[in-house]
C-alpha positions in Angstrom: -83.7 -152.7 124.8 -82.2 -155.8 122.7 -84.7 -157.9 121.5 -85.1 -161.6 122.3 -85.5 -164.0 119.6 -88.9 -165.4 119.8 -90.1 -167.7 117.2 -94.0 -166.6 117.1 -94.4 -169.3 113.6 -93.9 -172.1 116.1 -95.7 -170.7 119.1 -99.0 -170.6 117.2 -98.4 -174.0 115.4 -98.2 -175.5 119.1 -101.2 -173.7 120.1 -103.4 -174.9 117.0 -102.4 -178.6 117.7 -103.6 -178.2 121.0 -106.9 -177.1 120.3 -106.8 -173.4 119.9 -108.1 -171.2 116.8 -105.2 -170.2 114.7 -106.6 -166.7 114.7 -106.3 -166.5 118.2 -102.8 -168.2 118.7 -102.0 -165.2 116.2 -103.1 -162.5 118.8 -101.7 -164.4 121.6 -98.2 -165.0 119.6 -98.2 -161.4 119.0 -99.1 -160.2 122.2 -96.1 -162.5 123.5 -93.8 -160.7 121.5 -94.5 -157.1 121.9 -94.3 -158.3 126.1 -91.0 -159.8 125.1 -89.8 -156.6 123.4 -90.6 -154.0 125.5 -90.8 -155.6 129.2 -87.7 -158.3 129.4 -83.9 -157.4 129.8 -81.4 -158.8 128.0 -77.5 -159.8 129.8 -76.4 -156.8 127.4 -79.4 -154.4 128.8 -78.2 -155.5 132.6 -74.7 -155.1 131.8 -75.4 -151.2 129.9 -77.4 -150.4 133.4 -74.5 -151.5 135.7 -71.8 -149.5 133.9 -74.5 -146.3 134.3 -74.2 -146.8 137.4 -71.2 -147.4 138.2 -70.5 -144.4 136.7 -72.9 -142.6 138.9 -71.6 -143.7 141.6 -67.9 -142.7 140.9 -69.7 -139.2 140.1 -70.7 -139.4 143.5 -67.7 -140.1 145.0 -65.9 -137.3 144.0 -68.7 -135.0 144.8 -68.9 -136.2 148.2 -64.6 -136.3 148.4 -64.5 -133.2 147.4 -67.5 -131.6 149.6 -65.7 -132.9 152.1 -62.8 -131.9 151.9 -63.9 -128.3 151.7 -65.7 -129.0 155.7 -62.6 -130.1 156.9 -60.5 -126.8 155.3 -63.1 -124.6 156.9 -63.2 -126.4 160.2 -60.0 -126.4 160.4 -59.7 -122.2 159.6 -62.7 -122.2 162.0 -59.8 -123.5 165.0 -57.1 -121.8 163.6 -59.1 -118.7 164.4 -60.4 -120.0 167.7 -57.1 -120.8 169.0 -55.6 -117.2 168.0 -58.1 -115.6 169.6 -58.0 -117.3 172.7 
């Protein structure tokens, strides 16, 4: 994933002026940032997942198109030979 700019320097000087420890506006700050890294998407990371999928789906298409297509040859042979023999 892209990351997302996340200014941690300013994060714990708002938490120290209101009242917290500056050690633990550091953990928190970095806490933030590693959820910010690894658990949001990005418009680039949502775009990336649609075109996957997109292509999938296309994949799938002509999988399906062509399966069937192949049921419809062999149902129709399947008459063809019906109708000869009766």
């Amino acid at each position: 994933m892209s990351s997302i700019a996340f200014d941690t320097h300013a994060f714990v000087k708002d938490l120290t002026r209101a009242g917290m420890t500056e050690e633990q506006a550091e953990v928190l700050a970095r806490s933030q940032a590693t959820l910010i890294d690894e658990k949001l998407a990005t418009k680039q990371d949502l775009k990336e997942l649609v075109a996957r999928l997109c292509r999938g789906m296309k994949e799938l298409e002509l999988r399906l198109t062509l399966r069937l297509g192949s049921m419809m040859v062999v149902a129709i042979g399947v008459v063809a030979v019906l109708v000869k023999l009766l």
